[in-house]
Jmol script that loads the backbone (N, CA, C; Angstrom):
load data "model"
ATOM      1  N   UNK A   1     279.014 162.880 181.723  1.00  0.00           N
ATOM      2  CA  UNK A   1     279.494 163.031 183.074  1.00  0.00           C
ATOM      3  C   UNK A   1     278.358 162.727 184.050  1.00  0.00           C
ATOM      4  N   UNK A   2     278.907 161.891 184.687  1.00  0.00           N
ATOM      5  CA  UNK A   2     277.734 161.545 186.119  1.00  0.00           C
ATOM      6  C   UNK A   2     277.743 162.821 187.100  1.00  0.00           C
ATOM      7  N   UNK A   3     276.232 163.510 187.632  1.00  0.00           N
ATOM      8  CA  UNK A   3     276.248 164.045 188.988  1.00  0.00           C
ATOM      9  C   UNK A   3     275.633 163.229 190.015  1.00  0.00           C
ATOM     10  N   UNK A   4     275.902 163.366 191.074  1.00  0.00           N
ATOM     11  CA  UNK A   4     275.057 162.976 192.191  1.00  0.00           C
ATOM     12  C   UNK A   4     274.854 164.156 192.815  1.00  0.00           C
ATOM     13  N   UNK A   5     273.329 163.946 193.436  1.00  0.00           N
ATOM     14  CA  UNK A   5     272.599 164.888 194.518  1.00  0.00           C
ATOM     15  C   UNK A   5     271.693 164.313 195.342  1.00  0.00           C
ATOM     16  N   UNK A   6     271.554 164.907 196.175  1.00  0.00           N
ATOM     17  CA  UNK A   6     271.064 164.245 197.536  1.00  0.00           C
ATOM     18  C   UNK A   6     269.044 164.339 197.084  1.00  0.00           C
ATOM     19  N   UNK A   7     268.636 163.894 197.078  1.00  0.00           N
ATOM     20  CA  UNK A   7     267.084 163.800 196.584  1.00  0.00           C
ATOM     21  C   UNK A   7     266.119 165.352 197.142  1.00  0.00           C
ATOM     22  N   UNK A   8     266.651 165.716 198.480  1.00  0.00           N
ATOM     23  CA  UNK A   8     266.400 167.077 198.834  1.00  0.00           C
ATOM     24  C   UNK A   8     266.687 167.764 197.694  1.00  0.00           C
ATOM     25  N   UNK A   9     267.955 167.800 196.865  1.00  0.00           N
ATOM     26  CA  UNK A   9     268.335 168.619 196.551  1.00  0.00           C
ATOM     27  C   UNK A   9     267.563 168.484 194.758  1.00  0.00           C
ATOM     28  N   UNK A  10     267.640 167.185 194.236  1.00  0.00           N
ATOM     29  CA  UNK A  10     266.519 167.060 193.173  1.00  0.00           C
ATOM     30  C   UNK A  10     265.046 167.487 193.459  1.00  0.00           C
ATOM     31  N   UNK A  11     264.415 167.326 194.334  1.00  0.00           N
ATOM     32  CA  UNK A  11     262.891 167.668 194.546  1.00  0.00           C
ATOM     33  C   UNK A  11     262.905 169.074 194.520  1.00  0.00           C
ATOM     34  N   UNK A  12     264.152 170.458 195.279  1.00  0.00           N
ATOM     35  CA  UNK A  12     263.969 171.703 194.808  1.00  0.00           C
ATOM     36  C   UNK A  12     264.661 172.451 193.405  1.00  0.00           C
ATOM     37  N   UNK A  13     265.016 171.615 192.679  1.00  0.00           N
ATOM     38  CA  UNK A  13     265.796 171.622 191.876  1.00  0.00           C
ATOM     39  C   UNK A  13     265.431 170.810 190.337  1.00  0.00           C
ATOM     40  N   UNK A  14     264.219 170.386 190.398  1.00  0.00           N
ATOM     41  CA  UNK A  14     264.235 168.843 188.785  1.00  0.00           C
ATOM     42  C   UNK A  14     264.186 169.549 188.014  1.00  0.00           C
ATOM     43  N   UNK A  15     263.492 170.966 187.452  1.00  0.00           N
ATOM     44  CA  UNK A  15     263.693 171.572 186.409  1.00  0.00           C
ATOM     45  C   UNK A  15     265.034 171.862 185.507  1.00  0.00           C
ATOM     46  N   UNK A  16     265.716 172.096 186.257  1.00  0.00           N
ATOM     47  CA  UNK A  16     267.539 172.526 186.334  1.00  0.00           C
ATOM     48  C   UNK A  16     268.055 171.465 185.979  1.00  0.00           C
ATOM     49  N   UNK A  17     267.689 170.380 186.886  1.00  0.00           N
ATOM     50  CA  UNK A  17     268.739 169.146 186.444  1.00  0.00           C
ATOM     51  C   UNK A  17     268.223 168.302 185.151  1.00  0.00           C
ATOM     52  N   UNK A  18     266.746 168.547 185.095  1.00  0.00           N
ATOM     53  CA  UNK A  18     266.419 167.614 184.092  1.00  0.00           C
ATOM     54  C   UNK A  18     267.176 168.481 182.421  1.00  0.00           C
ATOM     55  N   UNK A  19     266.952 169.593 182.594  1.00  0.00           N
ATOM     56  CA  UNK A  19     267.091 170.432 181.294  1.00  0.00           C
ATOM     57  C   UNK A  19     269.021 170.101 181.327  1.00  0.00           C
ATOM     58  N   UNK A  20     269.777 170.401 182.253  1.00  0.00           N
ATOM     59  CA  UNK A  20     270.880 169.840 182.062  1.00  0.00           C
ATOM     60  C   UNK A  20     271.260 168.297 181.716  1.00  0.00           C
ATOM     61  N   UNK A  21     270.457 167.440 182.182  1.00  0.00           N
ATOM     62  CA  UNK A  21     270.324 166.234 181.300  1.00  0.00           C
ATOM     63  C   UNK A  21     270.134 166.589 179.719  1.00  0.00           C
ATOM     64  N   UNK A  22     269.575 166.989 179.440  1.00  0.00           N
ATOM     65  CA  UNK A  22     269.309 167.300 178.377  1.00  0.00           C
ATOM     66  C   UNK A  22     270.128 167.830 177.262  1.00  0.00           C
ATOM     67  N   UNK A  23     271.110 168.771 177.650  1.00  0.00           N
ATOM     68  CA  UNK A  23     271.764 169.000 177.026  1.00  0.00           C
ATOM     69  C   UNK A  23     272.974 168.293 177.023  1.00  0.00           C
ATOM     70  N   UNK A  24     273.599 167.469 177.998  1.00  0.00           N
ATOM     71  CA  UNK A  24     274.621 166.466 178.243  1.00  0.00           C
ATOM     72  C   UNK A  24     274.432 165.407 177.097  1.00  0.00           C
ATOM     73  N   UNK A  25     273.056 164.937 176.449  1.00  0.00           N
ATOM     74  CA  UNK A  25     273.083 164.051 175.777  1.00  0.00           C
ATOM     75  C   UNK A  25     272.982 162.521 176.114  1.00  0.00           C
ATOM     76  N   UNK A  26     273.960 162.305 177.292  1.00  0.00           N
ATOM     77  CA  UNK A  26     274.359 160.888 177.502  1.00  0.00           C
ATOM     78  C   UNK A  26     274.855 161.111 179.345  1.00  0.00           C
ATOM     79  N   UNK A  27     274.185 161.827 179.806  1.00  0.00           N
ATOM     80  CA  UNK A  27     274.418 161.969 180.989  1.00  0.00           C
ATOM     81  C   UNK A  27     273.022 161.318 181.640  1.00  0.00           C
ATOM     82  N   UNK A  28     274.421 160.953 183.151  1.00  0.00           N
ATOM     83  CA  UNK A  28     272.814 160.396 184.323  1.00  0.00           C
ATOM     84  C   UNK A  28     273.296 161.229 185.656  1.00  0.00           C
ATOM     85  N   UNK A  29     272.124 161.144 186.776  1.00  0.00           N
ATOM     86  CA  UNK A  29     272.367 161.805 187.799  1.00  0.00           C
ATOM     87  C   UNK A  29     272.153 160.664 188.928  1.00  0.00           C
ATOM     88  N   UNK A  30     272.879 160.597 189.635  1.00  0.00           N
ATOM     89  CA  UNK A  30     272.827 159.676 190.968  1.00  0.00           C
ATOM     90  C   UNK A  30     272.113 160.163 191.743  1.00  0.00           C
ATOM     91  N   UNK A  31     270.999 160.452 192.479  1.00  0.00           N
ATOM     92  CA  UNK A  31     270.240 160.382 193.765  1.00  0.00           C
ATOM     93  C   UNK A  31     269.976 159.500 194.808  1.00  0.00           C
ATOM     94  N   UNK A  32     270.674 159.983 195.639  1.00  0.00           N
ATOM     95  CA  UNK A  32     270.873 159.747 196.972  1.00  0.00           C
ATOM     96  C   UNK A  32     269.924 160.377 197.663  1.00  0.00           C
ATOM     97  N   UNK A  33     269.833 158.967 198.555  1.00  0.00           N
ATOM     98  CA  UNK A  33     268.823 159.150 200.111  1.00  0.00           C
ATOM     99  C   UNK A  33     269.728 158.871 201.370  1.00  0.00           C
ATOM    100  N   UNK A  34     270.134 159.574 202.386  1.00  0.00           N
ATOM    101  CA  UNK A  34     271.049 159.779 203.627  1.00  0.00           C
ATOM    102  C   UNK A  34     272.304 159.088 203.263  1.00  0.00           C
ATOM    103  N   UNK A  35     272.762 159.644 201.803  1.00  0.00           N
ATOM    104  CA  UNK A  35     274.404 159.549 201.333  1.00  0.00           C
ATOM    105  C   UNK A  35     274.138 157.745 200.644  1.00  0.00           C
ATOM    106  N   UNK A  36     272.904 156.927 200.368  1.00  0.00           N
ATOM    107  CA  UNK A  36     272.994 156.411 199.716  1.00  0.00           C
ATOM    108  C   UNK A  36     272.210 156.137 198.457  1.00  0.00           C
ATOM    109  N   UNK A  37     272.526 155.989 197.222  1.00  0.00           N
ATOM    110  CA  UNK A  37     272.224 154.967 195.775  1.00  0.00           C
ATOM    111  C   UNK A  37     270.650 155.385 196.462  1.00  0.00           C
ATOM    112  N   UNK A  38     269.761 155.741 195.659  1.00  0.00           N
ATOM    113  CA  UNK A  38     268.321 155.226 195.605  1.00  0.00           C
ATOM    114  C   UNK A  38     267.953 155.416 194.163  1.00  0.00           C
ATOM    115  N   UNK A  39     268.366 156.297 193.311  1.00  0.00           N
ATOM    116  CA  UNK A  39     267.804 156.038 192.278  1.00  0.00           C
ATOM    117  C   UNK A  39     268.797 156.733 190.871  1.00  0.00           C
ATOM    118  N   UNK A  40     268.777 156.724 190.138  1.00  0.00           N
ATOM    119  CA  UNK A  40     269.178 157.022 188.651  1.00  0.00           C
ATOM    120  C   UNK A  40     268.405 157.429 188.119  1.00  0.00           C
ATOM    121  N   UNK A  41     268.664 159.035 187.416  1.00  0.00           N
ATOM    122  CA  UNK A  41     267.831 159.888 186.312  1.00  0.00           C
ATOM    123  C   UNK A  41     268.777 160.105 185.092  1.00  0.00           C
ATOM    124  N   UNK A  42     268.287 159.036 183.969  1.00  0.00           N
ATOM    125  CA  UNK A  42     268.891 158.915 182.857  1.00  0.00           C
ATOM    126  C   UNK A  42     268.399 159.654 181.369  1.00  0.00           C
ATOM    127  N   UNK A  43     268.758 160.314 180.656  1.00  0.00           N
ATOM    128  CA  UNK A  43     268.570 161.351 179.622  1.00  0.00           C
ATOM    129  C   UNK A  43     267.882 160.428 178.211  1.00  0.00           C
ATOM    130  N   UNK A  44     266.633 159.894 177.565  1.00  0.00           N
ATOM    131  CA  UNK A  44     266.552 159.471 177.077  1.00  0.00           C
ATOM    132  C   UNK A  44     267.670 158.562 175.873  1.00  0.00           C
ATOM    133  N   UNK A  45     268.342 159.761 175.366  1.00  0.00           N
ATOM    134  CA  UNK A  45     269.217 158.829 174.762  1.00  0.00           C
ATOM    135  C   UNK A  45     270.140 157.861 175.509  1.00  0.00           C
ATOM    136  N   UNK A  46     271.111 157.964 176.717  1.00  0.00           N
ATOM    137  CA  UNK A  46     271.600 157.365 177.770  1.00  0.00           C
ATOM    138  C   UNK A  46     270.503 155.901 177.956  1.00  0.00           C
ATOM    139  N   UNK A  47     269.401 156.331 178.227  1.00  0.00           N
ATOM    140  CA  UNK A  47     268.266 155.053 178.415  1.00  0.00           C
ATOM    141  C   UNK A  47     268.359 154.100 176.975  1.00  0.00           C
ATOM    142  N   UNK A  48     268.310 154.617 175.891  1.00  0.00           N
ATOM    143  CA  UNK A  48     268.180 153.759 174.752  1.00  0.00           C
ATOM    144  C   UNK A  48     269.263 153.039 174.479  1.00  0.00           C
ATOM    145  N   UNK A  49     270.516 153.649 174.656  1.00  0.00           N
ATOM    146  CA  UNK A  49     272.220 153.173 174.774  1.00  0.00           C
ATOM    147  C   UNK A  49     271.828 151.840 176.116  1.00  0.00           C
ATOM    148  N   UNK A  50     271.410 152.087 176.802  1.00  0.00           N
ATOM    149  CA  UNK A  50     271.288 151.016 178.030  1.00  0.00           C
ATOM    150  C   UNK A  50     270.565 149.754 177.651  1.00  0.00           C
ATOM    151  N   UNK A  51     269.464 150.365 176.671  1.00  0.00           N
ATOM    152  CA  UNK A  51     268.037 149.048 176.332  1.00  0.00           C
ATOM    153  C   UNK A  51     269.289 148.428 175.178  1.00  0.00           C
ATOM    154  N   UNK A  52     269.846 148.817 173.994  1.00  0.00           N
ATOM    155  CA  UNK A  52     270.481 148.188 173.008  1.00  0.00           C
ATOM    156  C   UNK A  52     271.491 147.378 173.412  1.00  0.00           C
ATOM    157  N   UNK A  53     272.068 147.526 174.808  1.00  0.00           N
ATOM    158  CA  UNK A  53     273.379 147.106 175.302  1.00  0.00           C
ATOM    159  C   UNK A  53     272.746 145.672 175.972  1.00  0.00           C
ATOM    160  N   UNK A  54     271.981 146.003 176.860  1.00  0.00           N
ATOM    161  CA  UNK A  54     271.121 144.871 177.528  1.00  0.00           C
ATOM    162  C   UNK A  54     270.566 143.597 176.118  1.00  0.00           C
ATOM    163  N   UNK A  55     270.082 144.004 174.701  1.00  0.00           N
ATOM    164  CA  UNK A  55     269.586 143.273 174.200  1.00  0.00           C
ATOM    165  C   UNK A  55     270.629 142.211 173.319  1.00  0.00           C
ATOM    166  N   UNK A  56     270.752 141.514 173.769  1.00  0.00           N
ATOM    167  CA  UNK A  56     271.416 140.674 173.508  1.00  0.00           C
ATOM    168  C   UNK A  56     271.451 139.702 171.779  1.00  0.00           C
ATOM    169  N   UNK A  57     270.219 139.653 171.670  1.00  0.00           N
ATOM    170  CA  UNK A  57     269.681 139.327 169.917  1.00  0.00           C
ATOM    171  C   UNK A  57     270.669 140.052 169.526  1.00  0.00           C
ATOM    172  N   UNK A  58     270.185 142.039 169.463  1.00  0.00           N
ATOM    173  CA  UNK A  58     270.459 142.800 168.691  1.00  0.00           C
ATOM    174  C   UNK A  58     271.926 143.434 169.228  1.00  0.00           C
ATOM    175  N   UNK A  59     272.420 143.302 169.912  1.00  0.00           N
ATOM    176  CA  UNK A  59     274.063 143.615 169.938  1.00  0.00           C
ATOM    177  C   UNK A  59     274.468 142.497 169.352  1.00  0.00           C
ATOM    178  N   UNK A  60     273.991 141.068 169.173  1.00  0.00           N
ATOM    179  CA  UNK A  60     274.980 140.118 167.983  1.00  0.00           C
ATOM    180  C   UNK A  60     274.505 140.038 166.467  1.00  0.00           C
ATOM    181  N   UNK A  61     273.821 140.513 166.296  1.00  0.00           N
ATOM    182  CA  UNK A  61     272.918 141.512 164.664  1.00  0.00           C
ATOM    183  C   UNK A  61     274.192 142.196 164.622  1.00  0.00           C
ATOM    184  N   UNK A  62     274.100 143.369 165.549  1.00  0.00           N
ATOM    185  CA  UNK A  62     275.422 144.450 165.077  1.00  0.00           C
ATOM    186  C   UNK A  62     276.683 144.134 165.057  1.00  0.00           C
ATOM    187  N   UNK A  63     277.021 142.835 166.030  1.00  0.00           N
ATOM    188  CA  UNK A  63     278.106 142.712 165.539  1.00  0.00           C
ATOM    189  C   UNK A  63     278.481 141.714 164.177  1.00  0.00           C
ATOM    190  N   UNK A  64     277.576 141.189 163.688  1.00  0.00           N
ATOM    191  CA  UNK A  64     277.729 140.286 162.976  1.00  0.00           C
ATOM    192  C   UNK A  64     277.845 141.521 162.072  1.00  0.00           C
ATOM    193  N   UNK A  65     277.016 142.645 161.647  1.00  0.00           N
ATOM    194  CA  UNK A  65     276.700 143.110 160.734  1.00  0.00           C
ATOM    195  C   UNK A  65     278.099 144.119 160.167  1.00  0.00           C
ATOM    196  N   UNK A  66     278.520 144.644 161.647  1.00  0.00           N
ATOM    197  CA  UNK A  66     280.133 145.533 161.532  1.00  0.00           C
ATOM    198  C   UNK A  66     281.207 143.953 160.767  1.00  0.00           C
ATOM    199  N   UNK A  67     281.084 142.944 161.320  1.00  0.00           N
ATOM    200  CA  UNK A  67     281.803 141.773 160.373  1.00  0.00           C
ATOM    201  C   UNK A  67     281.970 141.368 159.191  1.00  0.00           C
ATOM    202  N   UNK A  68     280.454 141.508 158.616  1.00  0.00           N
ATOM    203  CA  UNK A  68     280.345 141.489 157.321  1.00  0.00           C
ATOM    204  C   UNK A  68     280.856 143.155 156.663  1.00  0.00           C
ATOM    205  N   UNK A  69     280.569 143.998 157.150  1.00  0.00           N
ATOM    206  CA  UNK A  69     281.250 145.162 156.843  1.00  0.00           C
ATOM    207  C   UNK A  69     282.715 145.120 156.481  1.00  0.00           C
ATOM    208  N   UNK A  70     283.306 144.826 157.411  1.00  0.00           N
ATOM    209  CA  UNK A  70     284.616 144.495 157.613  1.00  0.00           C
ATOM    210  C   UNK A  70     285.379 143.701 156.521  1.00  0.00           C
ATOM    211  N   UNK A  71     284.474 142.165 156.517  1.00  0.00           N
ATOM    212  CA  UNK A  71     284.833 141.480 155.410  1.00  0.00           C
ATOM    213  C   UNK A  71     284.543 142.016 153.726  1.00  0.00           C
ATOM    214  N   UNK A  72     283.787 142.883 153.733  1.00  0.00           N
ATOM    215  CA  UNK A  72     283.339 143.654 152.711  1.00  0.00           C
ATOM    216  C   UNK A  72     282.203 142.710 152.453  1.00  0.00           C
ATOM    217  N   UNK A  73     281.352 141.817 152.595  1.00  0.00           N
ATOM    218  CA  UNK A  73     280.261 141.429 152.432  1.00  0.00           C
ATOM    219  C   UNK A  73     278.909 141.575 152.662  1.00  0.00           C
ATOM    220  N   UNK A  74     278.948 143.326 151.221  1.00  0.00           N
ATOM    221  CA  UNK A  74     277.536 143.856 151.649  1.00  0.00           C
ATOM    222  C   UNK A  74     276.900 143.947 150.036  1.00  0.00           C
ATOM    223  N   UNK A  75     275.318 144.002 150.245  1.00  0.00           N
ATOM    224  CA  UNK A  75     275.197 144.254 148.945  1.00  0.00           C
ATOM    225  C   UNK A  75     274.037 145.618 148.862  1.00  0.00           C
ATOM    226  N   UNK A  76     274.658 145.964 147.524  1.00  0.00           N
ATOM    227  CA  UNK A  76     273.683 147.410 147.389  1.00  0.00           C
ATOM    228  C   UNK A  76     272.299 147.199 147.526  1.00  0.00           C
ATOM    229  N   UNK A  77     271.580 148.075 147.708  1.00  0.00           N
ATOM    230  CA  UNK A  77     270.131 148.511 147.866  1.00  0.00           C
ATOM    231  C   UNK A  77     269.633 148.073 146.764  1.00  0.00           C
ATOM    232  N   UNK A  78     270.014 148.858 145.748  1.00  0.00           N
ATOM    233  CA  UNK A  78     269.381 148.818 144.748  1.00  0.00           C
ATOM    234  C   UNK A  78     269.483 147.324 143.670  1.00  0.00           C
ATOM    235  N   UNK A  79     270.439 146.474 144.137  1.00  0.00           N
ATOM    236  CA  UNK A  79     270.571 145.108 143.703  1.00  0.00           C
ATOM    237  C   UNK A  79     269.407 144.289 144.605  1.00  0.00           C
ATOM    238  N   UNK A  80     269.021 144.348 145.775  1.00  0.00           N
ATOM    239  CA  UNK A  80     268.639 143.750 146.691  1.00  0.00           C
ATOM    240  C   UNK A  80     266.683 144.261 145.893  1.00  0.00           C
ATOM    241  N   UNK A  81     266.740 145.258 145.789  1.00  0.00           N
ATOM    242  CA  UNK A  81     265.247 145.485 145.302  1.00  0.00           C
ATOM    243  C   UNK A  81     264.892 146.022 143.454  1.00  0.00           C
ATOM    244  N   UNK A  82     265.392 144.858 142.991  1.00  0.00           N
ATOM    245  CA  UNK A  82     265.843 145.320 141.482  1.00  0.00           C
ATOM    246  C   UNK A  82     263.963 144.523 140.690  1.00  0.00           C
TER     247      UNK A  82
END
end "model"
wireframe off; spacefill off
backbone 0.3
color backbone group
């Protein structure tokens, strides 16, 4: 779930909001400067979901890789290092 708060209200407040990031998992907070967008505080995992989405190589790795899944074309571990 997204919050927004006005940046007054993050500067007396980051302890609170950061630790509630925290437990959200996948939450961000909107901060606003005079009711507008200035910045985004994103919860590490939320940030890493963002870097994997952006990378373009490795989102077509995964999808190739859910494909071959799919097609059933996988091979065991232990064949691969025999």
């Amino acid at each position: 779930m997204t919050k927004i708060a006005p940046v007054s209200y993050m500067r007396a407040h980051l302890p609170e909001m950061i630790s509630s990031l925290s437990k959200r998992k996948n939450g961000r907070i909107i901060i606003t400067r005079n009711g507008t967008v200035s910045a985004v505080l994103v919860s590490p995992e939320e940030l890493e979901t963002l870097e994997v989405l952006a990378d373009k190589k490795l989102m077509l790795s995964l999808l190739k890789a859910e494909e071959d899944e799919r097609a059933n074309r996988l091979v065991a571990h232990e064949d691969i290092f025999k």
